[in-house]
Structures are given as C-alpha cells and as structure tokens.
N, C-alpha and C positions, 0 to 999 in steps of 0.2 A: 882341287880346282880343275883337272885336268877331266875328269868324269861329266858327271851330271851335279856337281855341284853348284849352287848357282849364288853369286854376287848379289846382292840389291842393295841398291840406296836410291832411295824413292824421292829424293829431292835431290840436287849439286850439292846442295850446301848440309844435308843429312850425313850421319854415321853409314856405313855399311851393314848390313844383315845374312847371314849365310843361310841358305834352305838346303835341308839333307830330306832329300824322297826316294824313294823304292818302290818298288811292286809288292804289295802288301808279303808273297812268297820269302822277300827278303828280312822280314822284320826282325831277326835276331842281328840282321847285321847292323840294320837301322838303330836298335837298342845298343848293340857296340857301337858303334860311334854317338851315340845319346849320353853314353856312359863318357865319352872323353869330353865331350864337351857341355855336361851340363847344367856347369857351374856360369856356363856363359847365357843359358836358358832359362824364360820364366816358367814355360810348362814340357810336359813330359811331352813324346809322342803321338800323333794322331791317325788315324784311318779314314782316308777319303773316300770317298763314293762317288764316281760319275761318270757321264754316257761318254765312253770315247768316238769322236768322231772321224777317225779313221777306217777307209774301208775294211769290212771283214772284221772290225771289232763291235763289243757292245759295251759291256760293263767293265770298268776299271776302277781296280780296289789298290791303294796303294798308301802307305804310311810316311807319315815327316813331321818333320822337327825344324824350327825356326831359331836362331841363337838371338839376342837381344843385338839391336844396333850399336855397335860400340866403334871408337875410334882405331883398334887395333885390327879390324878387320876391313881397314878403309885400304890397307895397302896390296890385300888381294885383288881386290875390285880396280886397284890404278892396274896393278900388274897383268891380270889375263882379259881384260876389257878394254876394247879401244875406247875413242870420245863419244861412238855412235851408241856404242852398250853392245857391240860384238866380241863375245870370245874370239881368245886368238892365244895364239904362244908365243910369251916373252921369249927376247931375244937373250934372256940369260936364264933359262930353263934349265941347259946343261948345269949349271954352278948351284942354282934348286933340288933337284929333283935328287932322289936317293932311292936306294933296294924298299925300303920302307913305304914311300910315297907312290913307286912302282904296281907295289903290292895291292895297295890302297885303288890302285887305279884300274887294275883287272879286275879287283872285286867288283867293284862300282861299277864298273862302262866297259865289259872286255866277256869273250868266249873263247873257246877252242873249238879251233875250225878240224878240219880234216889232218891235218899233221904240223898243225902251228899254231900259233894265239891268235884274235883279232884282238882290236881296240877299237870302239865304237865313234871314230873321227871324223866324221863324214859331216859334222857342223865347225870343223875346221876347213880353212882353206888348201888345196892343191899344195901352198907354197908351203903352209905349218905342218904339212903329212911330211915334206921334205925334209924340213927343220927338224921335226921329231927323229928323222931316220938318220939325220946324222947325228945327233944326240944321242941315241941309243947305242949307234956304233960306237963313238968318243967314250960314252964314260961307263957302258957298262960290256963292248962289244957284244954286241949283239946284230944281228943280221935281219934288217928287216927289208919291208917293199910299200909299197903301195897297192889296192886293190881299188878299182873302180865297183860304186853300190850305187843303190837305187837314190838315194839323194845327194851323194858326192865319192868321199872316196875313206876307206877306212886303213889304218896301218895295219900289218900284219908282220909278227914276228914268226923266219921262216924255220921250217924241221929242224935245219945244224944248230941254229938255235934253242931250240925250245927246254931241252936238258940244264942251259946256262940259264935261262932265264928261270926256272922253276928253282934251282941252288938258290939263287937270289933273293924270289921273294917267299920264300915257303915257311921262311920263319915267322911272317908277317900274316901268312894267308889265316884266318877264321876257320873253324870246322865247318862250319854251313857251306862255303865255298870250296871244298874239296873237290867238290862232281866236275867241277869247271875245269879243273888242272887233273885230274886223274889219280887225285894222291888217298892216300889210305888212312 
C-alpha cells in the first residue's frame, strides 16, 4: 500500500479492489506478485497501451492485475485512505510495517540515488515524509531525510544507512531488482 498500490471501491457501500501496475520493464515482478495473489483474481495480467500525457513522454506500455472486490481488502482502503480517497500514512504504520513489506516497497516505488535509497513519496504529505522518518528510525533504525522534488518531497534513506537497510530487505528483494540495490 505504501508504493503505487492502489485502494478502490467504486461505491461507500462496495467491497474494495486492489490494482498492481508496472512499467511493462517490470513484468516479472508484476507476475510475482500475480503469483501471490491470484487466488484473489479472475484474470491473469494485462498490457496497456497509451499516449502519456506528460511532457517529454509519448508512449506508455505498462502491465496490471486487478484482484476481485472482496471484503477483506476493505481494511486497506480504511487504513492508508482518508474520507476524501487521499493516501496517507496510518498512524500505526510503525506496529504494520516489516523487513518484508520494506522490501516490497523499494521494489515498487523506490531508487538509489547517489549514495542512498529514495522512496517515491512525493504524493504523500510534508507531515507523512516526517512520520515515515521516524518510523524507520524506531523500528528498523535507520537514518533518513527528506528531500524537496518537483511535485512534493520524497524520503530518502542516507549513506550510514544504506549497508543496514540492504541486510534487511535482501532476503525479500526479486532478481529482477538487483540493478536497484547494487547486489549480485
């Protein structure tokens, strides 16, 4: 939930629906996570085609998976959605979040910068970049910052860290994601 995962329930009174998308580049990861969840799925994976309308882009090729609407995915949707349908970060994330889920979340929505991770946060708010920085201090120490980007601001986990945080989630990372963390 913390990546590019997205929540929907398309009425109040509807189930919730989880969407997993990638950049078509990603599609074995996209298939890993098809494989964990897709007993919760009517169809396989798909490949979208279409004109991105962001500057400097043209064509966007990217693959996703929709899980069925079910009641057990109603509790993501209360969790990291306010009443408005904004992402945000629950107030008990720290007592959530794990090495695993960590893991899950640099694949999804995270780089390595110049000599430290990012985290792609920048549709969270100022206060939840905060929130997340002392969460990562508290339960996994780890030393992070904030950086200002072109639409808001993204976390970044700094140098002294990055050694601890790779122990962490390395058991978790995908070979496809190697390139990202520098592992062999």
């Amino acid at each position: 939930m913390l990546g590019d995962l997205f929540a929907e329930r398309r009425k109040p009174t509807n189930n919730t629906r989880l969407q997993f998308k990638q950049s078509i580049k990603n599609k074995e990861y996209i298939y890993h996570l098809y494989s964990l969840y897709k007993d919760f799925c009517k169809s396989k994976p798909k490949v979208n085609i279409y004109k991105d309308k962001r500057p400097g882009k043209e064509l966007n090729i990217s693959i996703k998976f929709w899980t069925r609407s079910l009641p057990c995915f109603n509790k993501f949707r209360e969790l990291f959605y306010n009443e408005l349908g904004i992402k945000h970060i629950p107030n008990n994330l720290e007592n959530l979040i794990s090495e695993a889920s960590l893991a899950y979340w640099a694949m999804d929505d995270g780089y390595k910068g110049n000599s430290g991770f990012y985290f792609c946060t920048e549709s969270y708010t100022l206060e939840d970049n905060y929130k997340l920085i002392s969460i990562f201090k508290n339960k996994f120490d780890l030393e992070c910052g904030v950086h200002k980007h072109t639409n808001g601001y993204r976390l970044y986990i700094k140098s002294n860290s990055i050694n601890k945080f790779l122990i962490l989630i390395k058991p978790y990372i995908i070979k496809h994601f190697y390139y990202k963390f520098d592992l062999d």
